[in-house]
Backbone bond lengths (Angstrom), bond angles and torsions (degrees), N, CA, C in turn:
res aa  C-N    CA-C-N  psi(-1)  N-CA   C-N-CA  omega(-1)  CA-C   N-CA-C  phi
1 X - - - 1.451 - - 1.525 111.16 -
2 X 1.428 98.54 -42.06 2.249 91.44 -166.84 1.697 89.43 -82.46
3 X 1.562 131.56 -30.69 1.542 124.21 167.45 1.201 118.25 -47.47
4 X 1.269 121.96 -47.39 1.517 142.60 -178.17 1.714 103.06 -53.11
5 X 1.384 98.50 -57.56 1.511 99.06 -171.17 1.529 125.07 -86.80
6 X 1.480 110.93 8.13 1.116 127.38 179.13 1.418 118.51 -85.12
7 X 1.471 95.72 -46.16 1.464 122.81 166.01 1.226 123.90 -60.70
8 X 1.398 106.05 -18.06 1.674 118.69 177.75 1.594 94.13 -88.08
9 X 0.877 121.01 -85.23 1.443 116.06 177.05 1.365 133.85 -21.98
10 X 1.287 80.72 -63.36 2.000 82.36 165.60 1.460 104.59 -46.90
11 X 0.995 135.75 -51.57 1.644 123.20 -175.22 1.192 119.46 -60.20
12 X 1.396 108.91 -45.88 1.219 129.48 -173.51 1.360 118.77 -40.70
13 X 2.009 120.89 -57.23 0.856 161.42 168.79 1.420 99.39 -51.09
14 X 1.241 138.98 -66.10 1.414 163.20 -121.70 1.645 90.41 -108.97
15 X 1.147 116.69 -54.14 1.508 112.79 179.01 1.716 102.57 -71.58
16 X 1.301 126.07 -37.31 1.401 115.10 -173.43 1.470 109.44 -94.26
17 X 1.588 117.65 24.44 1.406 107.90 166.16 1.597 117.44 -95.41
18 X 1.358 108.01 16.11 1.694 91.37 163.99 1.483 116.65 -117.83
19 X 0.567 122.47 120.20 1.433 123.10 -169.49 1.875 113.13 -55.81
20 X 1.497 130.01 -19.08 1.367 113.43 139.41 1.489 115.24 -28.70
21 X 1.290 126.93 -102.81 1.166 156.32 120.10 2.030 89.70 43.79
22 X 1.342 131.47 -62.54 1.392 136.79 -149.83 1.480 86.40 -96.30
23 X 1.331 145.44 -28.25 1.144 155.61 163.54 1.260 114.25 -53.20
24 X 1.283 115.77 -63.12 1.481 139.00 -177.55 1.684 86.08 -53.55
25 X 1.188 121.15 -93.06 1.871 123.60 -174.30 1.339 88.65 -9.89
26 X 1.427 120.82 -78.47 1.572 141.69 -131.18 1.903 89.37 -55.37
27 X 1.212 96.65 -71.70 1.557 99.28 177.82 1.821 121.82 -47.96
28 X 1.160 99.59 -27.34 1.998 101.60 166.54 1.167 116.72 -73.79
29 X 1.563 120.15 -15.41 1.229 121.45 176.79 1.372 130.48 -85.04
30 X 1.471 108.49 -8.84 1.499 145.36 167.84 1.624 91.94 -79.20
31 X 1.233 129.53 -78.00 1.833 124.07 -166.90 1.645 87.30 178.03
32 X 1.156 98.34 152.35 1.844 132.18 168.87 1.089 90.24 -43.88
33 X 1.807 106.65 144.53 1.420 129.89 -170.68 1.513 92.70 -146.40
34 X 1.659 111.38 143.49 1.540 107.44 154.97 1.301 103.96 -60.85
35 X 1.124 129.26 -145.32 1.864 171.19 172.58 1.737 85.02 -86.97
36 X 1.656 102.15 -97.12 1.679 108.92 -165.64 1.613 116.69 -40.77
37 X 1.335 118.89 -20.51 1.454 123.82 170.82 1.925 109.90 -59.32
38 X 1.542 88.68 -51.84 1.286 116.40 -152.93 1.754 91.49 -63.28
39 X 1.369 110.59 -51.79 1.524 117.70 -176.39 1.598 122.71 -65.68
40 X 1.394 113.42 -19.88 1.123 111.07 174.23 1.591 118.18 -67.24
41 X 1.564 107.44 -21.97 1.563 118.35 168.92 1.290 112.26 -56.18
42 X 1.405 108.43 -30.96 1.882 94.84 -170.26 1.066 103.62 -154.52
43 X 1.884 105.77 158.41 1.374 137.80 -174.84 1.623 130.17 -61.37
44 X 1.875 99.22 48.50 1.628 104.20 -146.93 1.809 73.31 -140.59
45 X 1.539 116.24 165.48 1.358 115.91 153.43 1.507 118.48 -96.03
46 X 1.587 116.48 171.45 1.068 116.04 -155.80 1.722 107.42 -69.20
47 X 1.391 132.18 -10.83 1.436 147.26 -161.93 1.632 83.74 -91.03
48 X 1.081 126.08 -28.20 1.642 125.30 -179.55 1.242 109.62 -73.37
49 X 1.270 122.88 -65.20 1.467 128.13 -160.35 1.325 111.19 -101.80
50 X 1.626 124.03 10.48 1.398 132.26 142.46 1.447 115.88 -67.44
51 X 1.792 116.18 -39.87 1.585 127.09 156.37 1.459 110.83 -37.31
52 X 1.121 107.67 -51.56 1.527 114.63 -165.13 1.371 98.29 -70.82
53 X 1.111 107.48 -53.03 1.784 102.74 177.68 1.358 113.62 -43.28
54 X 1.612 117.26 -66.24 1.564 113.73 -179.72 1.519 127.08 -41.22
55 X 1.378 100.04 -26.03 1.891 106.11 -164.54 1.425 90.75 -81.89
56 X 1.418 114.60 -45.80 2.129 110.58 -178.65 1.693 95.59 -52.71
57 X 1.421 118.39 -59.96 1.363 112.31 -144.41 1.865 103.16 -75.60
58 X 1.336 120.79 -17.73 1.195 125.35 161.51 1.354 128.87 -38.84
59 X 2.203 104.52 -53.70 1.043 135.43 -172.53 1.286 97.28 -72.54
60 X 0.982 148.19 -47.71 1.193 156.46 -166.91 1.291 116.17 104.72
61 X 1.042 121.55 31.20 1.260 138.62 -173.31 1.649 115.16 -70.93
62 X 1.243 122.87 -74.00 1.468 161.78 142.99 1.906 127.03 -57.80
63 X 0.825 79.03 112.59 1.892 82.10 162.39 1.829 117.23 -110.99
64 X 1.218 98.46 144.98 1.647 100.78 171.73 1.668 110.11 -106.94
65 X 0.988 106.49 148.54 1.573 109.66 169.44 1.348 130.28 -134.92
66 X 0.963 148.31 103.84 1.536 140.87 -176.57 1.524 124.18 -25.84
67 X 1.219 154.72 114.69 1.359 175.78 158.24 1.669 120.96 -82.87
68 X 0.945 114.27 37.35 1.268 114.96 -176.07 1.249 106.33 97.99
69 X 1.677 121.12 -121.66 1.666 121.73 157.08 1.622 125.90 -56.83
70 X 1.458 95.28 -39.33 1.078 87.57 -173.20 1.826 129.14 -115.49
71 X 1.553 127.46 177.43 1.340 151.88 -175.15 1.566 105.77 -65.19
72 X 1.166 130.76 83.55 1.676 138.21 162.95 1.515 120.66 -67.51
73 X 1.366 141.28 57.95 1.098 136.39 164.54 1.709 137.48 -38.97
74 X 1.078 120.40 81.45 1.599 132.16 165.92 1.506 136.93 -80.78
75 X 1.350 112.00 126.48 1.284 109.15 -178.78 1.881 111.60 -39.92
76 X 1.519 94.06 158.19 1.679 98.01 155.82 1.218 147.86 -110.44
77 X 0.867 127.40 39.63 1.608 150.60 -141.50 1.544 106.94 -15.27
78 X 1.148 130.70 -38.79 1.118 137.38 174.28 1.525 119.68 -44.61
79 X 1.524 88.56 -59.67 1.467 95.66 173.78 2.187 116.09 -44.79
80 X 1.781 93.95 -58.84 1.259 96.89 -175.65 1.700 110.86 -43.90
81 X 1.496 101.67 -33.09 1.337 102.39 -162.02 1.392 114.62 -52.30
82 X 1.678 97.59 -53.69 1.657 105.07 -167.95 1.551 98.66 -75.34
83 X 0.871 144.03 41.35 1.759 134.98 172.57 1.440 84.76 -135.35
84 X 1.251 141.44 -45.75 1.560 141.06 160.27 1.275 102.44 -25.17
85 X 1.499 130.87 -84.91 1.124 147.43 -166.52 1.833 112.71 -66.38
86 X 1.093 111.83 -30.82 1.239 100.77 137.86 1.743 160.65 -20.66
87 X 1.575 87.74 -86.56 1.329 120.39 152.10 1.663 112.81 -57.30
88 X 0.928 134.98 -41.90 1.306 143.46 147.02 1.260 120.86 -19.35
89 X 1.149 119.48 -74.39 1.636 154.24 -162.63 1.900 84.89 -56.41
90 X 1.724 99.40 -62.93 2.036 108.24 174.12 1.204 133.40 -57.97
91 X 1.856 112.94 -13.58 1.241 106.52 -173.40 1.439 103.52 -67.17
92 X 0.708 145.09 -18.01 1.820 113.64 -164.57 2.133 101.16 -85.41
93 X 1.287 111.32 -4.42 1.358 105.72 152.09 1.272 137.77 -73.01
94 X 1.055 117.08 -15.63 1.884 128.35 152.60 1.177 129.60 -63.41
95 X 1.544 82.73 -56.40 1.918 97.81 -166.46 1.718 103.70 -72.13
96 X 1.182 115.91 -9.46 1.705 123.72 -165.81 2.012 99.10 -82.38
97 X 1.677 99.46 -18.83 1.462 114.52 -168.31 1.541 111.91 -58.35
98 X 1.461 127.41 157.23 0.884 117.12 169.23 1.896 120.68 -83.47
């Protein structure tokens, strides 16, 4: 279980260290985006920030779902959750700061 969830984290973390990638979340948190939605945000081609997609939806970050033709990418709340509760668990190592 604490291997399991370590391993979650590490991704977790690992997928939200690029800030593409922290953008991408930010904008799912607004409403579901294809890919081509998603790319029109930024100065990358669409083979880029389809990457970016895979590494969130790996993490568990994101889910995709079918829409007719096309790829609907949505946050996962779950995911956010347990990195919430996480970080949670650490706050009193900040707040202890001078």
């Amino acid at each position: 279980m604490v291997e399991y969830s370590r391993r979650r984290l590490d991704g977790l973390f690992r997928a939200l260290s690029h800030r593409t990638r922290r953008s991408i979340v930010e904008l799912l948190l607004q409403r579901p985006h294809s890919v081509s939605e998603l790319a029109q945000h930024f100065h990358i081609s669409f083979a880029a920030t389809s990457k970016h997609v895979q590494v969130l939806e790996r993490a568990g970050l994101i889910e995709r779902e079918i829409q007719g033709r096309t790829r609907v990418a949505k946050i996962d709340s779950k995911a956010l959750a347990f990195t919430h509760s996480w970080l949670s668990r650490h706050q009193p190592l900040w707040t202890r700061l001078p």
